[in-house]
C-alpha positions in Angstrom: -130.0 205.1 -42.9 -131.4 208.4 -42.3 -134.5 208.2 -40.0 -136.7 210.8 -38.5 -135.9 212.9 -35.5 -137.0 210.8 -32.1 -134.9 207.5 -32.9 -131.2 209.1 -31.9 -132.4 212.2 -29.9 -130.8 210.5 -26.6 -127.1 210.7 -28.1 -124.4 212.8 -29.0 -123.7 213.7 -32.6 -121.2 211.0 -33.9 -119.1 213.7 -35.3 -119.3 216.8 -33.3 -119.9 215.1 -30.6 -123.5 218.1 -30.0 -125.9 216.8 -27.8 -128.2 217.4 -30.2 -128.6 214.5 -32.7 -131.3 214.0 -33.5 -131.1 211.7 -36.8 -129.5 209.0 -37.7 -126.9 208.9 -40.7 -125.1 206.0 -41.7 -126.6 204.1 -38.7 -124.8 206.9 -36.6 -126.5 209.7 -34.4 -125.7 213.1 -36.6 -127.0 216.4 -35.8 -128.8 218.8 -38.5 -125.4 220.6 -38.5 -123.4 217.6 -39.6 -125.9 216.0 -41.8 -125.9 219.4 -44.1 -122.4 219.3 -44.0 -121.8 215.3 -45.1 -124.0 215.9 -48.0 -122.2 219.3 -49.0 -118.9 217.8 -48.7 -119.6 214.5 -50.2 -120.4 216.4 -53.4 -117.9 218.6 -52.9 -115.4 216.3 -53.1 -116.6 214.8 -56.1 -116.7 218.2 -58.0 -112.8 218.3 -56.6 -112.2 214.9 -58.7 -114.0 216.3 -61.5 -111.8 219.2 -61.7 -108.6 217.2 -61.3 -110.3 214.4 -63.5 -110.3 217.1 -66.6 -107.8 219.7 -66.3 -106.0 219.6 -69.9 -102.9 222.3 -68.8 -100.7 223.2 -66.3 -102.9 226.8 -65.7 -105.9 226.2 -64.7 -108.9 226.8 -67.4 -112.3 227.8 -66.4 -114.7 225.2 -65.5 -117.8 225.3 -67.9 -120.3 222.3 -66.5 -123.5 222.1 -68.0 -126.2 220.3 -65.2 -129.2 219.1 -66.2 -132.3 219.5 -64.0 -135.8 217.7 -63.8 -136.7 219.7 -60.6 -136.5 216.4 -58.5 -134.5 215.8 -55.2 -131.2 214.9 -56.5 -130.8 217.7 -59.2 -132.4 220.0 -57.0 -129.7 219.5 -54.0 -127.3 219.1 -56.6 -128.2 222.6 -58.3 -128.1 224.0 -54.9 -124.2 222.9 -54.4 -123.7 223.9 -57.7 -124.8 227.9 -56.7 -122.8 227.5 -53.5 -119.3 226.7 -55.6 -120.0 229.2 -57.7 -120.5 231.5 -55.1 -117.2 230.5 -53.2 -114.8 230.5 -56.7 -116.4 234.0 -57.3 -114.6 235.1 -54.0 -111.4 234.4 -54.8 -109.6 236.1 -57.3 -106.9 233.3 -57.4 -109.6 230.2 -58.3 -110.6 229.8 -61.7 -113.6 231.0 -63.6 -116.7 228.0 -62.4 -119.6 228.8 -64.5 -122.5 226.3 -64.2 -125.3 226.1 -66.5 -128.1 224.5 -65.0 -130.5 223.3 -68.5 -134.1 221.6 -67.8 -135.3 219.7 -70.6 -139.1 220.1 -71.3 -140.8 216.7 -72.3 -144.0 218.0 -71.7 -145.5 217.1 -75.2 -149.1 217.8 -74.7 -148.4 221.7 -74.0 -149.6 223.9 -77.4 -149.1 227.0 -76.0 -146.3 229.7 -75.6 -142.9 228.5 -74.0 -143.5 231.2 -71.4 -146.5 230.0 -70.1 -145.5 226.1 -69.8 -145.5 225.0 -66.3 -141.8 223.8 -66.6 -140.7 228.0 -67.4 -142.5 229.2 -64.9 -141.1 226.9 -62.1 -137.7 227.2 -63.5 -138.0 230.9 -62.6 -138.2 230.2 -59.0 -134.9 228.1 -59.4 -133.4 231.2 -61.1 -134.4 233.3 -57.8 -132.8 230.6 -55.5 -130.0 230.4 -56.9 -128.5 233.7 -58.3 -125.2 232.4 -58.6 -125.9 229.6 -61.6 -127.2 230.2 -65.4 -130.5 228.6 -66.1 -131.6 228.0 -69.6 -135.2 226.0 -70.5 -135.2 223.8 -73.5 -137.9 221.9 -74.8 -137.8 218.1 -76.0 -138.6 218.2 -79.4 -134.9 220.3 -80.0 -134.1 216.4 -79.8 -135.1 216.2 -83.5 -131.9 218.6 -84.6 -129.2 216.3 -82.9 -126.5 214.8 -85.0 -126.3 212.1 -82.6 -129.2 210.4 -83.7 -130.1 209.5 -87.0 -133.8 210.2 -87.3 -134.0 210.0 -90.7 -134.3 206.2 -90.0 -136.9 206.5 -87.5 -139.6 209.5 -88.7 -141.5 208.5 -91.7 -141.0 210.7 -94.5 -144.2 212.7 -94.4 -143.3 213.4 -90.5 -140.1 215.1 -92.0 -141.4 216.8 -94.4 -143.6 218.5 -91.4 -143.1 222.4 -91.2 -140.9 223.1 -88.4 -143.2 223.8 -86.1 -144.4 220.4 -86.0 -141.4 219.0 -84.4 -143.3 218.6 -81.0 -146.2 216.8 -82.7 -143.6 214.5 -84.8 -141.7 213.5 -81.5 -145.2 212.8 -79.6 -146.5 210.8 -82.6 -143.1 208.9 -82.9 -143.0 208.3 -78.7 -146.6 207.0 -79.2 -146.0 204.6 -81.6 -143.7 202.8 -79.2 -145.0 199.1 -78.4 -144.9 199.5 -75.0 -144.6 202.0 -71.3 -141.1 200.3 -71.0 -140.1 201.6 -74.3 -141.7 204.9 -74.0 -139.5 205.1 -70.6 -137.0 203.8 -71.7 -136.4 206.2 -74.8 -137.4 209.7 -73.4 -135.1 208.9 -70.9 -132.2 208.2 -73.9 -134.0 211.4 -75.5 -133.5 213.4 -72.7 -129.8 212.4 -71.9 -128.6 212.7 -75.8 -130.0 216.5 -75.7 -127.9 217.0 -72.9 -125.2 215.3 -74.6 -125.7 217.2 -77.4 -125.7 220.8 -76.0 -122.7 220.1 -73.7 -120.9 219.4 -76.8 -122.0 222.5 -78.8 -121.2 224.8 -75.8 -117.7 223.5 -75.5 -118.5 222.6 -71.9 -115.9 220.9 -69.2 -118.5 218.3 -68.1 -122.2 217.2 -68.3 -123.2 216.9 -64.8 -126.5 214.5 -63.8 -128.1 214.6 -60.4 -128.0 210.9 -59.7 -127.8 209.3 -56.7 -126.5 206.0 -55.3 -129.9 204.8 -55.9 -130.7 206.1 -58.6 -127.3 204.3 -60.1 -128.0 201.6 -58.6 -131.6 201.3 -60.4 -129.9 202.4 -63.7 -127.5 199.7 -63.4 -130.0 197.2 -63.1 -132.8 198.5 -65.7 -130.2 198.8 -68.4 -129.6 195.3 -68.3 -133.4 194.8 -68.0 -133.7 196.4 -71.3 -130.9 195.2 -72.9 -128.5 197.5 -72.7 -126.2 195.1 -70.5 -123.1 196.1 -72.9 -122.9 199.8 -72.7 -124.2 199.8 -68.6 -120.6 200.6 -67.9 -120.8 203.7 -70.3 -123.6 204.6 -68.4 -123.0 204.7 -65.2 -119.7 205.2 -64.6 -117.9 208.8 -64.0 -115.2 209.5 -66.8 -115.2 210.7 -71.3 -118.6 209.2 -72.9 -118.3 208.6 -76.3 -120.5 210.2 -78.3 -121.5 208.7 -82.0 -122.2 211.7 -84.7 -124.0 210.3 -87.5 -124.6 212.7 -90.6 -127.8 214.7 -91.9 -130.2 213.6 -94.8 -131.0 210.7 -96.7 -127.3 209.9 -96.7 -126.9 209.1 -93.9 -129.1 206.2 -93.5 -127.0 204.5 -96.4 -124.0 203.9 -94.0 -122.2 206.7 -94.3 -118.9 207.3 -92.1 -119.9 208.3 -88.3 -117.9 210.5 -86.1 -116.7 209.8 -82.4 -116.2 212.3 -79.8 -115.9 212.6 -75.9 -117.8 214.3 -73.4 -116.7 213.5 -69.4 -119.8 212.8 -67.4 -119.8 213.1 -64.3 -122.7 212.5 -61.1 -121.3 214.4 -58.2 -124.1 213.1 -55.8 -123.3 209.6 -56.8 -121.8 208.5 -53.0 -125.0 210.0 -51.4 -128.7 207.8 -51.1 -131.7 208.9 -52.2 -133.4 209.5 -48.7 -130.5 211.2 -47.5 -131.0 213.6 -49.7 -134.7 214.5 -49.3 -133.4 214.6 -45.8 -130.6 217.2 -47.1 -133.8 219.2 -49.0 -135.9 219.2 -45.7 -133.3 220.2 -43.5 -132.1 223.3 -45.3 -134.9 226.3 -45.3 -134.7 227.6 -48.5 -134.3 224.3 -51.1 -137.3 222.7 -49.0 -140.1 223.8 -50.7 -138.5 223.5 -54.0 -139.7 220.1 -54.4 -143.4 219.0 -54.5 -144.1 216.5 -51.7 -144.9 213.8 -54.3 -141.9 214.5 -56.1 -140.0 213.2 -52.9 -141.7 209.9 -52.1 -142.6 206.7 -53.5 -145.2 207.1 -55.7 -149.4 205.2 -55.1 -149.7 202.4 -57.6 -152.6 203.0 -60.0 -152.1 199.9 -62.4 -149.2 197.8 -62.7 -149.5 197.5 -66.4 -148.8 201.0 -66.7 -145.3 200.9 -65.1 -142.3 200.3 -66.8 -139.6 198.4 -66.2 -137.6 201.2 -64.9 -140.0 202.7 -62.6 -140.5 199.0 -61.3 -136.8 199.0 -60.3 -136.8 202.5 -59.2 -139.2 201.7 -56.4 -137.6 198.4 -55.2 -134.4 200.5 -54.9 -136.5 203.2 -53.4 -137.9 200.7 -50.7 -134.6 199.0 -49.3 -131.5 201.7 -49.7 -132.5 202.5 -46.1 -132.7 198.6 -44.6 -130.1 197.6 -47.0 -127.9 200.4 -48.3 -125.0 198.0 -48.4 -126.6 196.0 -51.5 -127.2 199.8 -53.2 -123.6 201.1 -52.3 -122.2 197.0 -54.2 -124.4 197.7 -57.2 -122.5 201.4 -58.3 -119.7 199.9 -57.4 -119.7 196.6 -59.3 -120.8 198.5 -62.2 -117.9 200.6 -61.9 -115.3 197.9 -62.1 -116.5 196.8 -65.4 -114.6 197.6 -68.3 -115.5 200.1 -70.6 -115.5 198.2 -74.0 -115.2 199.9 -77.6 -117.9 198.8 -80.0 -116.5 199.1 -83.8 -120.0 200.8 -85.0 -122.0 203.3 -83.3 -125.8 202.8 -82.3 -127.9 205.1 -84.9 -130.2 205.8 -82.1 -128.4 206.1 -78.6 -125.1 206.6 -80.2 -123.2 203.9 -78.2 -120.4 201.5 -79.5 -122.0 198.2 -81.3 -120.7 194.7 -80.0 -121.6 193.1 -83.2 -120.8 189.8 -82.2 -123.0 190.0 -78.8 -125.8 191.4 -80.9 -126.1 188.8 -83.0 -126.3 186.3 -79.8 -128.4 188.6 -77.9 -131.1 189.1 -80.1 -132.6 185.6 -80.6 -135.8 185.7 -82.0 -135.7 189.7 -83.0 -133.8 188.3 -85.4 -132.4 191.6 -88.2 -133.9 194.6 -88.7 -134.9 194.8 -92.5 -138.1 195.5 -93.9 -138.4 197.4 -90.3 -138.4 201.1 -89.8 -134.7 201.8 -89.1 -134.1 198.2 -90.8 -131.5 200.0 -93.0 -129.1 201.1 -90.3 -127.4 199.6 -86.8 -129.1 199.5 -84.1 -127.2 198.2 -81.0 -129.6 195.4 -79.0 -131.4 197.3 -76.5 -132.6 199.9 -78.5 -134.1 197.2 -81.0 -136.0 195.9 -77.7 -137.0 199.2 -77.5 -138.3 199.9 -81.2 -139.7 196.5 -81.5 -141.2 195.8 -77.5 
């Protein structure tokens, strides 16, 4: 628990042993120095495991990690640790090269105007001045709609192909829109978002994909992938370690069953030991990374209309509410997860690219019943993203 100054001001840091702690971390009295530092090293340690976890010879290779960032908290801190590596491996002529690239996908689908002017550029330039020592790059959403990892040639109707390429925005808002529900509209930017990622990680011959997520954040994952059906690849999901990533082929073929590729990409969450209030905290205690972050972006959000929540943000805010009474139940949920076993489906998923259980589809699905005469009915869809498609 990380409360506000005033509740351990009275005692000595629990690790310096400073007379000046004045918050409370891990119920423990910790000083500003020491609370900077437990975050910082914390992630450190996990970019140390990353390293070891994918070092392929006995010299050691540079260290190409591609991060992505949506400008909250988690991403934000985790940029900033990022620029501080790269910083310190730059200093020594005996480390190996670390080159972070730090990409922020755009989903902002109702912007019509230049790239340059979208509000996502323009902040991402303030990121670039932060942080000199990481490579930034801005990406929009609708690049989604070039992926091999998806098979949209199931999913877009044929006249939204046939679209002139500058369409591709419209075509992805039109297809996000026609979703049955806010869940499924969550639920798939969110798989959008990730596959891009995915995607570019791949085609830049990077080390790693790095995600900002936080115990909580895990935690919430965890819970809202079972939620929406996706109980079989949660362990995929969540877990550090090589995600396997399903290419399907381009054109009309390839909605006729043709052969699918697999590949790996290790993903990694190097802030995946820390809560999500300890790192606002982390934000608001360092000077330059605090006014990064809009205030709302680091609080629970005011409830408008429960109708319009999905199921994820509904989890995202019960985690939100108890890490700091009951970070114990947070800290079990990432680690249950990780101790499941990482099974091998025998098809891939033509829309989140994830290893079909054929056998648990078929119980799963009850009353969804098959997918023909549906669009998509031709090809495999694993469970959860058949929730998705069909609400």
């Amino acid at each position: 628990m990380a409360n506000s100054p005033g509740n351990a001001a009275k005692s000595s840091c629990n690790r310096c042993k400073g007379p000046l702690a004045l918050y409370t971390l891990r119920n423990y009295p910790t000083c500003r120095n020491c609370y900077v530092d437990y975050v910082e090293i914390k992630a450190g340690r996990r970019l140390g495991a990353l390293a070891r976890d994918t070092r392929t010879s006995a010299r050691p290779a540079p260290r190409k990690y591609l991060a992505g960032l949506s400008f909250g908290p988690s991403s934000t801190a985790m940029t900033s640790i990022l620029d501080d590596s790269a910083k310190f491996h730059s200093s020594r002529k005996s480390s190996p090269a670390f080159e972070p690239l730090v990409v922020h996908v755009d989903a902002n689908l109702s912007h019509s105007g230049p790239a340059q002017d979208a509000p996502a550029h323009k902040l991402l330039a303030r990121y670039r001045d932060r942080f000199p020592n990481v490579r930034f790059e801005y990406v929009h959403l609708s690049q989604v709609l070039s992926i091999k990892s998806m098979d949209w040639s199931s999913f877009l109707q044929v006249e939204d192909r046939a679209g002139s390429e500058g369409d591709d925005t419209a075509r992805l808002r039109a297809f996000l829109n026609s979703l049955p529900s806010a869940t499924s509209r969550a639920d798939m930017l969110r798989l959008l978002v990730r596959n891009l990622l995915l995607d570019m990680a791949l085609d830049r011959s990077s080390s790693a994909l790095l995600l900002g997520h936080s115990t909580t954040a895990l935690a919430s994952l965890s819970l809202s992938e079972v939620a929406n059906g996706r109980g079989f690849p949660v362990s995929w999901q969540v877990n550090d370690g090589p995600y396997r990533v399903c290419f399907h082929g381009q054109g009309q073929e390839s909605s006729k069953g043709s052969e699918v590729r697999w590949v790996e990409m290790p993903v990694y969450y190097p802030l995946r030991e820390i809560l999500r209030h300890e790192i606002v905290r982390y934000l608001d205690l360092v000077p330059s990374l605090r006014d990064l972050v809009p205030a709302n972006d680091a609080g629970p959000t005011s409830v408008v209309s429960h109708k319009d929540l999905s199921i994820e943000e509904v989890i995202r805010r019960y985690f939100d509410g108890v890490e700091g009474l009951y970070s114990g139940i947070v800290n079990n949920v990432v680690r249950t997860t990780g101790k499941l076993d990482r099974a091998m489906g025998s098809d891939g998923c033509s829309m989140c690219g994830v290893g079909v259980d054929e056998q648990g589809d078929e119980r799963w699905a009850g009353e969804l019943g098959d997918d023909l005469g549906k669009p998509g009915g031709g090809t495999k869809l694993c469970y959860g993203c058949r929730r998705t498609m069909d609400g």
